[in-house]
C-alpha positions as CSV (number, residue, x, y, z in Angstrom):
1,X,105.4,134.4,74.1
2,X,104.0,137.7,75.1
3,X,106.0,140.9,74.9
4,X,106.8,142.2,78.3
5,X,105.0,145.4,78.3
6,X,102.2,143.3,77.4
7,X,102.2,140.9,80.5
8,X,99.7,143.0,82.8
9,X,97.1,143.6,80.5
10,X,97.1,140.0,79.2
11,X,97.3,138.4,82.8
12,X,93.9,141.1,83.5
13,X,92.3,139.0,80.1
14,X,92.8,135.7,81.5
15,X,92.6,136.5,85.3
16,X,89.1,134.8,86.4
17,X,86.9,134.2,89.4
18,X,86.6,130.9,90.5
19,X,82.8,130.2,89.3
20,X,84.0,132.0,85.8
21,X,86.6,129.4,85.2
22,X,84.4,126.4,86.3
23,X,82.0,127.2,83.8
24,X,84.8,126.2,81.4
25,X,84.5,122.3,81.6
26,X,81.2,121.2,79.9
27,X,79.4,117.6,80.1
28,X,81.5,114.5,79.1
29,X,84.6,116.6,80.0
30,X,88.1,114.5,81.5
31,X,89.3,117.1,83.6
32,X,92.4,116.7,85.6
33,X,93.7,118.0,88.8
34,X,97.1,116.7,88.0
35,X,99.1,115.2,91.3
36,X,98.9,115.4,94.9
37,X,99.5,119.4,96.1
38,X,98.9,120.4,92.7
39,X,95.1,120.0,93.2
40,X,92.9,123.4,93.2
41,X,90.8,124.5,96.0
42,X,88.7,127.5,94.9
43,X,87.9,126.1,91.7
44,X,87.2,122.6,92.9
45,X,84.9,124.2,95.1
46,X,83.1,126.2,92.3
47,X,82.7,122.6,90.0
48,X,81.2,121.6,93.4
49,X,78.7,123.7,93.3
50,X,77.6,122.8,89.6
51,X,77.6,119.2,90.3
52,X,75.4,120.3,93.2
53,X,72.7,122.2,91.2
54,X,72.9,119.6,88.4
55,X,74.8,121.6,85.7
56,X,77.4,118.9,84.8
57,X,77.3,115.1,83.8
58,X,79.6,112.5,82.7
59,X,82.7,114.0,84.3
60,X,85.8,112.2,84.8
61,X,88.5,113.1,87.0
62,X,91.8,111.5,86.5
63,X,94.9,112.5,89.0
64,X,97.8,110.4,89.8
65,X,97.5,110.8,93.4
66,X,95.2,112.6,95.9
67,X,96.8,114.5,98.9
68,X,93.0,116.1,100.1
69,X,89.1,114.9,99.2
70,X,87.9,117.0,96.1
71,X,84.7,119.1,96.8
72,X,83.3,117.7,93.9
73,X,83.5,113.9,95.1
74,X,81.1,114.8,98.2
75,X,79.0,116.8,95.4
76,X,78.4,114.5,93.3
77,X,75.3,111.7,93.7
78,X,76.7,109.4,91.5
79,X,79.4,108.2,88.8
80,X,76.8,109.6,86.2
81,X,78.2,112.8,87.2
82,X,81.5,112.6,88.1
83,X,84.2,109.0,88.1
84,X,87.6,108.7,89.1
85,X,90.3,107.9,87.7
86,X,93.9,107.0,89.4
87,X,97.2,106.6,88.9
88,X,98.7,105.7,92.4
89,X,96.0,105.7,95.0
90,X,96.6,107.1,98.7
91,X,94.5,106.1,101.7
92,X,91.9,109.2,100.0
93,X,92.3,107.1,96.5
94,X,91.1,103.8,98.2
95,X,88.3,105.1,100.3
96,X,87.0,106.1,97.1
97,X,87.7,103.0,95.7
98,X,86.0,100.9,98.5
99,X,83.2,103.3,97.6
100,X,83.0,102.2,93.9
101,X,83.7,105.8,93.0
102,X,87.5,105.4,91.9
103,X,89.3,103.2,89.7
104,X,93.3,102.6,89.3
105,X,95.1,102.9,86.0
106,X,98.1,100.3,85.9
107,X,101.2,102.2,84.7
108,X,104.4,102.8,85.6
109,X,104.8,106.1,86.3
110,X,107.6,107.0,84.3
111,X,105.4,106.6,81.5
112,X,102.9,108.7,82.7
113,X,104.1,111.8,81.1
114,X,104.0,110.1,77.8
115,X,99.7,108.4,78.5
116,X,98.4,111.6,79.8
117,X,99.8,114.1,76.6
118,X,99.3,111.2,73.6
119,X,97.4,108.4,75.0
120,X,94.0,110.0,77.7
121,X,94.6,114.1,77.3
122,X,92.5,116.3,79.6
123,X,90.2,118.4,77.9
124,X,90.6,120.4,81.4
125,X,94.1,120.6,83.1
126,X,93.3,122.5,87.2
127,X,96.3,123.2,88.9
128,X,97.8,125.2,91.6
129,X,101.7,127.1,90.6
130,X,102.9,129.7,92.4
131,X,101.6,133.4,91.8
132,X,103.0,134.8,88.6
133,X,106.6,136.5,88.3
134,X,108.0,139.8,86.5
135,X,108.5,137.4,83.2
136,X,104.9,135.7,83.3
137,X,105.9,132.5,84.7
138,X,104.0,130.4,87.1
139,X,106.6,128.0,88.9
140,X,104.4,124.3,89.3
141,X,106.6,123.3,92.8
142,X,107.9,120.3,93.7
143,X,105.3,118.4,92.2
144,X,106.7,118.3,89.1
145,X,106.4,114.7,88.1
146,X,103.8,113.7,84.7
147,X,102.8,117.8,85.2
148,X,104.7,118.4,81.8
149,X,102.7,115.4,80.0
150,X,99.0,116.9,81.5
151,X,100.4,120.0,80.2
152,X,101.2,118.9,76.3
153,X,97.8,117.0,76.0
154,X,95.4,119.6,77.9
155,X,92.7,121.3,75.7
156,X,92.4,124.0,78.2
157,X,94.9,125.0,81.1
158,X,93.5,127.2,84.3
159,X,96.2,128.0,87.0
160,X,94.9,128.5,90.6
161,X,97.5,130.7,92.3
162,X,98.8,129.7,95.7
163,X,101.6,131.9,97.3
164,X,102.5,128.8,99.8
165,X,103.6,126.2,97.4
166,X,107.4,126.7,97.3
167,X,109.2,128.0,94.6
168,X,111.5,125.6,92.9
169,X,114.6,124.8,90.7
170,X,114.9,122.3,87.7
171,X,114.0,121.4,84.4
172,X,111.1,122.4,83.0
173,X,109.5,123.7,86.1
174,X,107.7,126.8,84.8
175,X,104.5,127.2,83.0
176,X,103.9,130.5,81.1
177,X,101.0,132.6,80.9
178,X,101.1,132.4,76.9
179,X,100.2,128.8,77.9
180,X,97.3,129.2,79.8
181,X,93.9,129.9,79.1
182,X,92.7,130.9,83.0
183,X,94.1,132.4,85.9
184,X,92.2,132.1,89.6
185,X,93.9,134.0,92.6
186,X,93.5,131.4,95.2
187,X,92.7,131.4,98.8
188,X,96.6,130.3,99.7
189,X,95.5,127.0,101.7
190,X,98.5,125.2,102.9
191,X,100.1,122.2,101.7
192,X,99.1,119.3,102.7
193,X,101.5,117.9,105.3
194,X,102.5,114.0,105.1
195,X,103.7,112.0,108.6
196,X,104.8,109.1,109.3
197,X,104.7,106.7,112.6
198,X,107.6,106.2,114.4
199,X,110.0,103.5,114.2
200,X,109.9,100.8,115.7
201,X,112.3,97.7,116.6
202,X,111.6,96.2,113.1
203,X,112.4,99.3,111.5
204,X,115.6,99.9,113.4
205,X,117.1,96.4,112.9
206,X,115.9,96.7,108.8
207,X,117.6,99.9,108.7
208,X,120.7,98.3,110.4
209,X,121.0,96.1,107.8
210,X,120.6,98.2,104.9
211,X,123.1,101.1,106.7
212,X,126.3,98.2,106.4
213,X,125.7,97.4,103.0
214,X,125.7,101.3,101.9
215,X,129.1,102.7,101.4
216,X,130.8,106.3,101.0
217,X,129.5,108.0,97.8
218,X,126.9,106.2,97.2
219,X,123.5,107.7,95.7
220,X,120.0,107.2,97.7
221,X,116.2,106.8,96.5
222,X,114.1,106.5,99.6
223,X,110.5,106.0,100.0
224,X,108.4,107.0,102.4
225,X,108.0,105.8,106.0
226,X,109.0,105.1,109.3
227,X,111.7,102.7,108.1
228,X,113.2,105.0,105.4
229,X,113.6,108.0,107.9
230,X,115.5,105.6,110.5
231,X,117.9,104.6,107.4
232,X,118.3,108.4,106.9
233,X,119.0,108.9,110.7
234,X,121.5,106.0,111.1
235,X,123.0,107.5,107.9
236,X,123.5,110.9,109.5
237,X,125.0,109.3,112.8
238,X,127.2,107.0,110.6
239,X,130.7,107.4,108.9
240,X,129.2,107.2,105.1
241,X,130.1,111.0,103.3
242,X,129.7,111.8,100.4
243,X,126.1,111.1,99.4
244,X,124.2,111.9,96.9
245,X,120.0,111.6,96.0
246,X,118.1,110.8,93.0
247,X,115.0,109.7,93.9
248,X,110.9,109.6,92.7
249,X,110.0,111.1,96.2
250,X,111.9,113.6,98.4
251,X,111.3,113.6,101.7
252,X,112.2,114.6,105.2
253,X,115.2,112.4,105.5
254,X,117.0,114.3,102.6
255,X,116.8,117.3,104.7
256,X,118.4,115.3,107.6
257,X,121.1,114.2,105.6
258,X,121.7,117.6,103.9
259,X,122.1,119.3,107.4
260,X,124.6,116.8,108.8
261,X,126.8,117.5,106.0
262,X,126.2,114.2,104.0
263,X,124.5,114.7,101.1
264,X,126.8,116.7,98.0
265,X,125.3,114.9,95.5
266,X,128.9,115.3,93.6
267,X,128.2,111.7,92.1
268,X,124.1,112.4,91.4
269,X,122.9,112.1,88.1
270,X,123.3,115.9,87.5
271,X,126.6,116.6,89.9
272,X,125.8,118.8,92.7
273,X,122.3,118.7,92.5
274,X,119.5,116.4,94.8
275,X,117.4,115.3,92.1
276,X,114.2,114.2,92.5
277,X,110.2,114.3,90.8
278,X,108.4,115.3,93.8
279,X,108.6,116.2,97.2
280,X,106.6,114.6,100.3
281,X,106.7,115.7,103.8
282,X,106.3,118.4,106.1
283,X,106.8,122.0,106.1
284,X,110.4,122.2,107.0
285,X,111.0,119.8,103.9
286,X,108.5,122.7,101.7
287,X,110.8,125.6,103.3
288,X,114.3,123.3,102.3
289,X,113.3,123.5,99.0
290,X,111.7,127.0,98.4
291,X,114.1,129.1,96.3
292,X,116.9,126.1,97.1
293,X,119.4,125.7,93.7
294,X,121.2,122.9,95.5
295,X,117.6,121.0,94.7
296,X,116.4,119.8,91.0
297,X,113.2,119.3,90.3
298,X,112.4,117.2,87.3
299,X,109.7,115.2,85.5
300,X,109.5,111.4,86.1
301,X,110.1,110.4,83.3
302,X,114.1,111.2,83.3
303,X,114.1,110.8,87.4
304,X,112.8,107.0,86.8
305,X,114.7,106.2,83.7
306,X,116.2,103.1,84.4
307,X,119.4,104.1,82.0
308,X,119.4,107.7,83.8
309,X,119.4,105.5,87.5
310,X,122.0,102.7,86.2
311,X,124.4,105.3,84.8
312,X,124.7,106.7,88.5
313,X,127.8,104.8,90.2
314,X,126.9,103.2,93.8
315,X,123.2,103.9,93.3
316,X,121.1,102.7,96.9
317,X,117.2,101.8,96.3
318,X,115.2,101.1,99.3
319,X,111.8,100.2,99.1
320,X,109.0,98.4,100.8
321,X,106.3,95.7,100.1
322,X,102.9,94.3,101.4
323,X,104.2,90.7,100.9
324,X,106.1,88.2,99.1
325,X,106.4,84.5,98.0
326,X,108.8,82.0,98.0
327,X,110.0,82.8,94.4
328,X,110.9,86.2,94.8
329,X,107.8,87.8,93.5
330,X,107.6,91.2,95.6
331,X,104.0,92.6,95.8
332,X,103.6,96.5,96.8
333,X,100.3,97.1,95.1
334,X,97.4,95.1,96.5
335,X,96.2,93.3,100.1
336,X,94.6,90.4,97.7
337,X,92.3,92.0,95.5
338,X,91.9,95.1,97.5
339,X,94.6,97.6,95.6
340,X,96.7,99.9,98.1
341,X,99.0,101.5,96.1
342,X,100.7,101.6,92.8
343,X,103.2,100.6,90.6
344,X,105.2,103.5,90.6
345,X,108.9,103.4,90.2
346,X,109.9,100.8,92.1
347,X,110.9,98.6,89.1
348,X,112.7,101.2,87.5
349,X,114.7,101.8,90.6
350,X,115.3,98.0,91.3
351,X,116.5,97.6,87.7
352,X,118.2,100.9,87.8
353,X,120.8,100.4,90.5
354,X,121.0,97.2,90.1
355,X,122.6,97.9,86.3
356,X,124.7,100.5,88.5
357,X,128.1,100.0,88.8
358,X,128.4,99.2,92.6
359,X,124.4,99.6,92.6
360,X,122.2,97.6,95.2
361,X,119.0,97.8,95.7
362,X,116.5,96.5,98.6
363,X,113.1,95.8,99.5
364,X,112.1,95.5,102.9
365,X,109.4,94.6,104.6
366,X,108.4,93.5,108.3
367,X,108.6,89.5,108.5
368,X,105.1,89.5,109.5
369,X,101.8,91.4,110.4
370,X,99.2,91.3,113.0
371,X,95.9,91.1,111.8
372,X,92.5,92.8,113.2
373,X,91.1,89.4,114.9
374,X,94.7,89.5,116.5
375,X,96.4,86.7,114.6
376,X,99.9,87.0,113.5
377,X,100.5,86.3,110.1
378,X,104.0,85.8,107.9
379,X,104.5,88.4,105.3
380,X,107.2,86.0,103.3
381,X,104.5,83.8,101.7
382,X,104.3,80.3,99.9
383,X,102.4,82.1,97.2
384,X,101.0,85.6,96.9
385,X,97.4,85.6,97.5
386,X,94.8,85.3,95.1
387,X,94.7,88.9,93.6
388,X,97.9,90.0,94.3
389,X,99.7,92.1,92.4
390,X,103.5,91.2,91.3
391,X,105.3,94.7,91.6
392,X,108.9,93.4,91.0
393,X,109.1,89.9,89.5
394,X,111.5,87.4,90.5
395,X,114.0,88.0,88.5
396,X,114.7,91.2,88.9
397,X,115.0,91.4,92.9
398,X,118.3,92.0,94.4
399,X,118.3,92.1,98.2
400,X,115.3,91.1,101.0
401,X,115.8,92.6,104.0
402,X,113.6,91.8,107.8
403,X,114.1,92.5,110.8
404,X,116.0,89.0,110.4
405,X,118.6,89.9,108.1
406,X,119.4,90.0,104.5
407,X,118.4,87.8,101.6
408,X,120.4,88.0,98.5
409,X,118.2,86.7,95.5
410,X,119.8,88.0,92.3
411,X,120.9,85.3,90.2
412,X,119.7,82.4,92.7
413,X,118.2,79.3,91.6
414,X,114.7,78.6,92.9
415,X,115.9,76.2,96.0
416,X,118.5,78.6,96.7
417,X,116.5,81.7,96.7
418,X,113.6,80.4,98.9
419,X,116.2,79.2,101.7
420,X,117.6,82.6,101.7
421,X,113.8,83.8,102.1
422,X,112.6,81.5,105.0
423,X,116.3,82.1,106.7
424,X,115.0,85.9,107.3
425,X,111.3,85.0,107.7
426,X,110.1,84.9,111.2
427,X,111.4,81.9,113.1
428,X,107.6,80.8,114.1
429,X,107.1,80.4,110.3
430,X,109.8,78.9,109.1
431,X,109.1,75.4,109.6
432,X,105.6,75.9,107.8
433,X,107.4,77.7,104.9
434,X,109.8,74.4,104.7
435,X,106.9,72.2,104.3
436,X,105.5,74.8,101.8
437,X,108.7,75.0,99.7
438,X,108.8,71.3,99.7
439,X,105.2,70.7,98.2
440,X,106.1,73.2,95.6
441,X,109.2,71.7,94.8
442,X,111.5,74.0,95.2
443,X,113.5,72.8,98.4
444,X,116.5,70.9,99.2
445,X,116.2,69.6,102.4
446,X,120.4,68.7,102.9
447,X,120.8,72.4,101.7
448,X,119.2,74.3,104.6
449,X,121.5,77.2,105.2
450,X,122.4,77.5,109.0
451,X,120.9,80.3,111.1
């Protein structure tokens, strides 16, 4: 640590221009921008331009997730001078992907932390924090996530200052300027935004369903989505109190919830506190958590800790899927061999608050999808496709939940299970799926449950 009186001069020695700290990742470099909002501008730019006029080769970029295009992936000609590497992919991720510029790492991301400071270090960490306080902190935001894990590995550390990112509370949110070896005033861009569509009839009778089986005091993760806002609405217009949230992704709904005077969080995994590893949504949800004690920030790898999430009493996981098969097997990853997605935490969580005393946990998809020629297809499957990706397994799946209702699996034998499963496919399919089930052996046909 510096001394105090020191902090101004030494923050004058490492301050930088954007083309100055650029010039600090050579050939064969792994650089990192880290994940999502944490990605630089200025200096991105700056690499840009050296990809541009041929200065750099044999680059590799690894983030866990992209939130805007890097400057340097329209730069660059060719993988010779710059690949990509990812950890959860976004729609940015698999355009790149499509383009055979990006590849996914398989990982759950509560590992993360541990693969990026032991197992695949940067030699170049990029980031954006706040602007630096009184006590030479830079505050990373609510992006905390496998930040701390870049952070231990990194060879080199350069900080591109953003006064727009909010400021945030939790554990190990701050990065000091004894730690890094550059500083770049930024240009202050905004944070990238994230939307939703609106709920639809699906949606509302999915979230129906879920809402009943959620009682008072119970703990939330939500994803994402059209569906998990409408479970936060219904929530808020409900007679559930005393909520609480420990989830991998905050979003809007949290805010919803905290303004109708739902969420206390007295029964989170830290009492009093909404919990979660990083934050995605729009600006309200940035200006909730700026400055806001009542939020925690904290790296994945305690928020998805399956003993963390199972010691939480009544803990609620909601989550989604592409598709699913007649055993169970819950894919959220890949459309065949095209990947989508990532593994992320849904495991953890579905293990998590299932080990939770008074836990559930749900995955919830549509009961089926309309394709581009206009074809309907069901999204409760025989088998997964041939590439498919098995998220969850089998065994560990608790509830099902369509627009049709609820499918209880834990602990179900294979008959059993599947009956549930074609019970909340959609009616046009079901007869198929029986004749599916039966070639497979797993149907009883004096069993079938009524509807």
């Amino acid at each position: 640590m510096y001394k105090l009186a020191d902090l101004p001069s030494k923050y004058e020695e490492k301050k930088m221009s954007p083309q100055q700290a650029a010039e600090l990742v050579h050939d064969g470099d792994r650089i990192s921008y880290g994940f999502g909002y944490t990605a630089p501008y200025a200096v991105d730019e700056a690499l840009a331009e050296r990809l541009k006029n041929g200065d750099l080769k044999n680059i590799e970029l690894v983030n866990t997730l992209s939130m805007h295009e890097p400057a340097v992936y329209q730069a660059a000609e060719n993988n010779d001078q710059i690949k990509f590497t990812c950890g959860h992919f976004s729609g940015l991720d698999r355009k790149h992907s499509k383009n055979g510029r990006c590849w996914f790492t398989p990982i759950f991301f509560r590992e993360s932390p541990k693969y990026w400071a032991e197992e695949a270090p940067a030699d170049v960490l990029i980031i954006q924090t706040t602007p630096m306080d009184k006590w030479g902190n830079f505050n990373i935001g609510p992006a905390l996530t496998d930040i701390r894990g870049y952070l231990k590995g990194a060879k080199k550390v350069i900080v591109e200052t953003n006064s727009k990112i909010p400021f945030v509370h939790g554990m190990q949110t701050e990065l000091n300027l004894c730690d890094v070896d550059a500083v770049v005033e930024g240009n202050n861009p905004d944070i990238p935004e994230i939307t939703s569509r609106p709920a639809d009839d699906k949606d509302r009778k999915i979230a129906e369903t879920v809402v009943d089986l959620i009682e008072s005091g119970s703990t939330l993760q939500l994803g994402i989505g059209a569906l998990p806002n409408m479970i936060g609405q219904m929530l808020c217009e409900s007679d559930r109190t005393d909520l609480g949230a420990h989830t991998e992704m905050l979003t809007d709904a949290y805010v919803d919830l905290y303004e109708a005077g739902k969420l206390t969080s007295s029964h989170s995994s830290i009492p009093g506190k909404i919990v979660y590893a990083f934050a995605g949504g729009t600006k309200r949800l940035y200006d909730f958590l700026d400055h806001n004690q009542k939020c925690c920030a904290a790296p994945v790898s305690y928020v998805n800790d399956v003993h963390v999430i199972s010691s939480i009493d009544k803990m609620i996981s909601v989550n989604g899927a592409i598709d699913l098969d007649l055993f169970g097997q819950v894919n959220a990853e890949s459309a065949g061999f095209q990947h989508i997605s990532g593994t992320g935490g849904q495991l953890d969580f579905v293990q998590g608050a299932y080990g939770s005393r008074g836990g559930k946990s749900f995955i919830c998809l549509h009961s089926t999808r309309q394709k581009k020629d206009g074809s309907v297809e069901s999204l409760i499957k025989p088998v997964l496709p041939l590439g498919s990706i098995v998220t969850t397994p089998r065994a560990a799946v608790h509830y099902v939940v369509t627009e049709y209702g609820a499918a209880e699996l834990k602990g179900k034998s294979t008959w059993k299970r599947a009956e549930a499963l074609i019970n909340i496919a959609h009616p046009d399919f079901r007869d198929e799926l029986i004749k599916d089930a039966e070639k497979m052996g797993i149907w009883m046909n004096t069993s079938r449950l009524s509807l």
